[in-house]
C-alpha positions in Angstrom: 130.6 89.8 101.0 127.3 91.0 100.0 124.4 88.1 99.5 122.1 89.0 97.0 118.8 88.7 97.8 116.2 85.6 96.9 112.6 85.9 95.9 110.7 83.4 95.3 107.5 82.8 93.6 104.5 80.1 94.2 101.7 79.6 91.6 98.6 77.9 93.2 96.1 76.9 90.2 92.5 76.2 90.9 89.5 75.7 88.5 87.0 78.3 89.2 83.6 78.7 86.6 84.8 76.7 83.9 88.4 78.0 83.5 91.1 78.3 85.6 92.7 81.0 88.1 96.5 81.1 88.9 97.1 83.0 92.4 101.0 83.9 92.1 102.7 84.7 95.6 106.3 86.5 95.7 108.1 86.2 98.7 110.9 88.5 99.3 112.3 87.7 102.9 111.0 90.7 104.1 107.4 91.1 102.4 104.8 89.3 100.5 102.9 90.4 97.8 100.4 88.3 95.4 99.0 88.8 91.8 96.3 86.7 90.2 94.9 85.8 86.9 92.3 84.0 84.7 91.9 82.2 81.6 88.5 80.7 80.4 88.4 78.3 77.7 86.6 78.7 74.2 83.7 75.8 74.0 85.1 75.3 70.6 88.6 75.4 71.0 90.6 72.1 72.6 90.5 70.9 76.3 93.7 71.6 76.9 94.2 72.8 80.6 98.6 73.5 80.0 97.3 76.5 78.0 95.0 77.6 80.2 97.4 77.3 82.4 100.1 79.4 81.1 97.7 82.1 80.4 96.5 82.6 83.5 99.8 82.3 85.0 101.1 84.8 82.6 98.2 87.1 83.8 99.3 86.5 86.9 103.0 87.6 87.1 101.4 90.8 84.9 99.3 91.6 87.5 102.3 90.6 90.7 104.2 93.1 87.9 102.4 96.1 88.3 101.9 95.6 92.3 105.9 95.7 91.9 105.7 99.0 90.1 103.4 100.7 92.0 105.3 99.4 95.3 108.4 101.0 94.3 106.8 104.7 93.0 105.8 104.5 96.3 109.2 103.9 97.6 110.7 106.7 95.3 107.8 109.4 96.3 109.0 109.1 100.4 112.1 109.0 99.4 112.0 112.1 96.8 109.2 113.4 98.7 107.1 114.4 95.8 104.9 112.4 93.3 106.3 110.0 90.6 105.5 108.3 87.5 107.0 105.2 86.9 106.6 103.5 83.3 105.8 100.2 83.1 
């Protein structure tokens, strides 16, 4: 029987200049490929670090996303052997 593949994704948070950076890291089994992202905080808005969290995580996994994309037109264009566009 076939086993579907696992990925699995780690998201490191660190403060950096008064806001915080999410470094996501996807691990296929065969490869590894990261994506990062920032949010920075309002000086009038709330300290409240869960939503600069989830921003900059979301920003993250956008920016792992379009490594994804851009991995795979690769794939297609030596497989086809010609260029592709692939929509995100």
């Amino acid at each position: 029987m076939f086993q579907m593949p696992v990925w699995t994704v780690e998201i490191v948070f660190t403060d950096e200049d008064g806001g915080i950076r999410a470094d996501a890291r996807l691990s296929t089994g065969t490869r590894v490929l990261s994506g990062w992202g920032r949010s920075r905080r309002n000086p009038s808005d709330p300290d409240v670090p869960a939503i600069g969290e989830e921003l900059a995580a979301a920003r993250a996994f956008s920016d792992l996303a379009h490594h994804l994309v851009h991995e795979a037109a690769d794939a297609v264009e030596a497989f086809e052997g010609r260029p592709v566009h692939l929509h995100e």
